[in-house]
N, C-alpha and C positions, 0 to 999 in steps of 0.2 A: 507077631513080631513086626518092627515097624522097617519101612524101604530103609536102604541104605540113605545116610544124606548124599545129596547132589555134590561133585566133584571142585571142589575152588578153583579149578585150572580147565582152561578150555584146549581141546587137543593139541588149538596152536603155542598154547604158553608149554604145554606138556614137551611139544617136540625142540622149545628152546632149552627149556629143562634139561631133556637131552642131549642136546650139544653141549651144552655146558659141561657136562659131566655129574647132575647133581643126582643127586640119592633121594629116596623118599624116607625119611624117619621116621620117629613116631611125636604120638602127641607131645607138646610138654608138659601139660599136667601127668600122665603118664611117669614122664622122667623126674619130674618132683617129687612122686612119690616112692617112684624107687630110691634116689637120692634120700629123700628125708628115712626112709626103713635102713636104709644100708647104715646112716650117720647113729641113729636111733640105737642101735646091735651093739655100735662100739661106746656110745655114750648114753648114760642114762639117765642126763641131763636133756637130754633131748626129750620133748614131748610134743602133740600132736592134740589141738582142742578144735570140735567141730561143732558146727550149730545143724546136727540130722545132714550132715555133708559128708558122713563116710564115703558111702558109696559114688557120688558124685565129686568127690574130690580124688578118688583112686585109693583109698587110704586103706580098704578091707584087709587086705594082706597085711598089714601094720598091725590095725588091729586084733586079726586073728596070732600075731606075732610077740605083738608085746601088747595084752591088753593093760598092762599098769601104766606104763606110757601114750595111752589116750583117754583126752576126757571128752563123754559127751554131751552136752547141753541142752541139746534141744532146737527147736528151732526159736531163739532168742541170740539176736546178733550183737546186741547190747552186755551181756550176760557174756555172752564168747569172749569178748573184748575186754571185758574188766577185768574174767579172769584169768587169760593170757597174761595180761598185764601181772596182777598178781605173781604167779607163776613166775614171771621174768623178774619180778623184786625179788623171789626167793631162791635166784640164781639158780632158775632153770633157762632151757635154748626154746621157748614156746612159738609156736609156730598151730595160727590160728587160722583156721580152715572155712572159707564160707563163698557161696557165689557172690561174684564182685560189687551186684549191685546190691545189694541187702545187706551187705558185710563195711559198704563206703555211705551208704543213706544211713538204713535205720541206726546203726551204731556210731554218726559222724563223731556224736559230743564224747564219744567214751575212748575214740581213737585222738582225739585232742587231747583231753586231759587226763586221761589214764595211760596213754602210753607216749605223744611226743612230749606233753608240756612235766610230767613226773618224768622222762628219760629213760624210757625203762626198753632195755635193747631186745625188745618183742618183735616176732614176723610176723605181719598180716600178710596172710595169701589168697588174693581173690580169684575165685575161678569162673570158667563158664563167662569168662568177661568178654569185653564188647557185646557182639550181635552172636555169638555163641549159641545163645538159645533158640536161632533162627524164628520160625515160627511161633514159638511165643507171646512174642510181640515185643512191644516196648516197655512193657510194664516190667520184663525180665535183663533188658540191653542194661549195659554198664557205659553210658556215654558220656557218661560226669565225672568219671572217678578222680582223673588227671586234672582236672579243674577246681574238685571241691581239694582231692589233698596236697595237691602244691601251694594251697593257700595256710597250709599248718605246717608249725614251722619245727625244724630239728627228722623230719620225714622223708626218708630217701623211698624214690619211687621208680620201682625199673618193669622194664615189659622185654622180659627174654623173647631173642628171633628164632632159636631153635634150640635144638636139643642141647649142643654144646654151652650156648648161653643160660640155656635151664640148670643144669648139673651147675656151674659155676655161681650161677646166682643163688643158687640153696645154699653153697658150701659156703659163700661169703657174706651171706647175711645172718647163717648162724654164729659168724664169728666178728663179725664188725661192733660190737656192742652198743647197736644204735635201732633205733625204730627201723624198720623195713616194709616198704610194700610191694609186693610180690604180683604180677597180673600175668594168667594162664589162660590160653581157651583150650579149645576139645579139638582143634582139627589138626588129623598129622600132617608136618612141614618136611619140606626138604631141609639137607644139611647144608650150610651154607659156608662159602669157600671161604678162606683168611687170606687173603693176601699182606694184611698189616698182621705181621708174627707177633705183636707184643700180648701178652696173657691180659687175659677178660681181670676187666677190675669194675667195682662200684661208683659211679662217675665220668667213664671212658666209655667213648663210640669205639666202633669198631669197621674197619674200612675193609670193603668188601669188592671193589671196583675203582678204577681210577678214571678221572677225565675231566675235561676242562669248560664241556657246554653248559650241562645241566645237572646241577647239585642233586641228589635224593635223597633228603635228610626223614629216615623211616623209623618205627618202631614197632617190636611185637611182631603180629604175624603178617603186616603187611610191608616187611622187609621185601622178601620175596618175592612177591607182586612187584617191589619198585624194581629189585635187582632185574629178574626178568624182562620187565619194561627198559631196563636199561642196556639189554640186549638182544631186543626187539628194537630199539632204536638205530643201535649200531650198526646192523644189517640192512635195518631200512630205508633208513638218512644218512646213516655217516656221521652223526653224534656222536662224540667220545661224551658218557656220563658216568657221573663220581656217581658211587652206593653207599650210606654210610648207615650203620646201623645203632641207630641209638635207641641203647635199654636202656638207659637212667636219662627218666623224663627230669628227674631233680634227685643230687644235684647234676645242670646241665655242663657236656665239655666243652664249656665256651672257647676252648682254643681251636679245637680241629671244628668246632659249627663256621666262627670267625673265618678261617682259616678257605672254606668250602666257600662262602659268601665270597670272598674275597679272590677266588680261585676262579670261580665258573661265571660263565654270561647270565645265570639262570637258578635257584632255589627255588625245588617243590618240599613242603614238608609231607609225610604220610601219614596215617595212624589212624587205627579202628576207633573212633572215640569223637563226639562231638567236636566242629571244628571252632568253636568256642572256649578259648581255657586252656587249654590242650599243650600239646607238643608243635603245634604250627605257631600258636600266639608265644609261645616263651622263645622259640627262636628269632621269630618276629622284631620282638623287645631287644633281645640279645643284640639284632643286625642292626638296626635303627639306631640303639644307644650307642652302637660303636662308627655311628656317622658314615656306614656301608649303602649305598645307591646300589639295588640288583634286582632285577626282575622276581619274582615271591610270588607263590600259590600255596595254599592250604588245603589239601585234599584229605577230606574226610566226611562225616555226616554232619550234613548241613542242619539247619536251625528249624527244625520242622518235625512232624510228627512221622515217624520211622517208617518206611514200608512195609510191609510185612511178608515174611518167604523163609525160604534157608539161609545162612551166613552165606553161600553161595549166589544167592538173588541177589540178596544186599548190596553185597560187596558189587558187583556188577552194574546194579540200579545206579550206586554212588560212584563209578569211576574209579576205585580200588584194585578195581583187576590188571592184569598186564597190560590189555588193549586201550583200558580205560588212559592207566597210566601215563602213556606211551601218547596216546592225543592229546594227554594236557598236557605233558611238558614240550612238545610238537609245537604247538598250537602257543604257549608262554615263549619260546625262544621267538618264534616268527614275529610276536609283537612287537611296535616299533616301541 
């Protein structure tokens, strides 16, 4: 049996953790698949297509549950994709299963033109994304995804921050009748507080902290990382920082991103995922086109060949962690 993986939280982010009041969840890949089985029961339009991803997508119980509502393929991500596609012309809810990076490479041209440029309101759900596979290495990272498919058009792309955002974004990309990209890793998150009450939608941030220093415009599972960081600061300087949680890399909420630009002395974007392409450069574009002056950092992995370790190293190596956090946006407001 293999060691547990190494902890994403160092005891000092743990004991902010706890002041907070936060909870530890579980994965969201996890909670997708519960979600997608539970949907699955009551509709049997709902299917489930995997390229040899059962197991690694969580999906066995599905499968032992309704095997007529999954299909498997193989390991062929090209083949998964076409026939998802298919599937969703024939007015079923397909929801296509595959690790992130295999499922947004090998299959680019078939997620273009089989499913955004036909319309065909299919889910692709990539898992095990970003640096997930830790050790692995780079040949398994998904640090392109956000870059190759916000460049194909009619494709909504979100990176749930926890559990609550997972449950919601299954339930609302089965029903939106539009292309969807779904992005999961494997590490359980804490649950993360709402302060802004309005219900999780497709398109909308979600505000998690308020303040006026340092914007933290995050997504996926490095929400958390920034929230913490943003109360790690609190305590330690006297920073008031905004957390805003952005699951839909596109489309983006240019109102509340605008809105944070325009608000704080200071804008870090976050996000597991090359800092190329990404969720730092489309808000980038956003602030610039809208004639915004603000101090801007992009924290993510830089333009280089990956380290190699756990999601835990990684994250750490590249300044994703609380502490890491917590110095750049320190270190951005101090700048003249």
């Amino acid at each position: 049996m293999s060691a547990p993986a190494p902890s994403m939280y160092s005891p000092a982010a743990r004991a902010v953790a706890e002041k907070l009041g936060l909870k530890m969840g579980r994965a969201n890949l996890e909670v997708f698949a519960d979600t997608l089985l539970e949907m699955a029961k009551s509709d049997s339009a709902v299917v489930a297509v995997t390229s040899d991803s059962r197991g690694s997508g969580k999906l066995g119980p599905f499968g032992q549950a309704l095997p007529a509502q999954l299909v498997e393929v193989g390991i062929a991500e090209q083949n998964l994709v076409g026939i998802a596609a298919g599937l969703a012309a024939c007015g079923k809810k397909a929801f296509a299963v595959s690790p992130a990076w295999f499922l947004t490479a090998r299959a680019l041209e078939q997620i273009n033109n089989d499913v955004s440029d036909a319309l065909q309101p299919g889910t692709l759900v990539g898992i095990s994304a970003g640096v997930s596979y830790g050790a692995l290495g780079t040949t398994h990272h998904s640090l392109h995804d956000f870059a190759a498919l916000r460049a194909i058009n009619n494709l909504t792309i979100v990176a749930p921050a926890d559990n609550f955002e997972t449950r919601a974004a299954v339930l609302a990309a089965a029903t939106s009748g539009k292309p969807v990209y779904l992005r999961f890793g494997k590490a359980p998150l804490y649950d993360l507080p709402a302060p802004d009450s309005a219900p999780f939608a497709l398109g909308r941030t979600r505000l998690l902290r308020a303040g006026t220093d340092v914007a933290f415009l995050a997504t996926g599972e490095t929400v958390i990382h920034a929230l913490l960081a943003a109360a790690h600061l609190g305590e330690t300087s006297g920073l008031t920082c905004r957390v805003v949680s952005v699951s839909s890399i596109k489309p983006l909420d240019g109102k509340a991103i605008l809105a944070c630009a325009r608000l704080c002395r200071a804008v870090v974007t976050v996000e597991e995922h090359m800092i190329n392409g990404g969720l730092g450069e489309a808000c980038a574009a956003l602030i610039a086109q809208a004639g915004i002056r603000t101090r801007f950092k992009i924290v993510g992995i830089p333009d280089e060949y990956t380290v190699t370790g756990s999601q835990a190293d990684i994250f750490r190596h590249y300044g994703l962690t609380m502490e890491g956090l917590a110095h750049t946006a320190f270190e951005l407001i101090q700048s003249a």
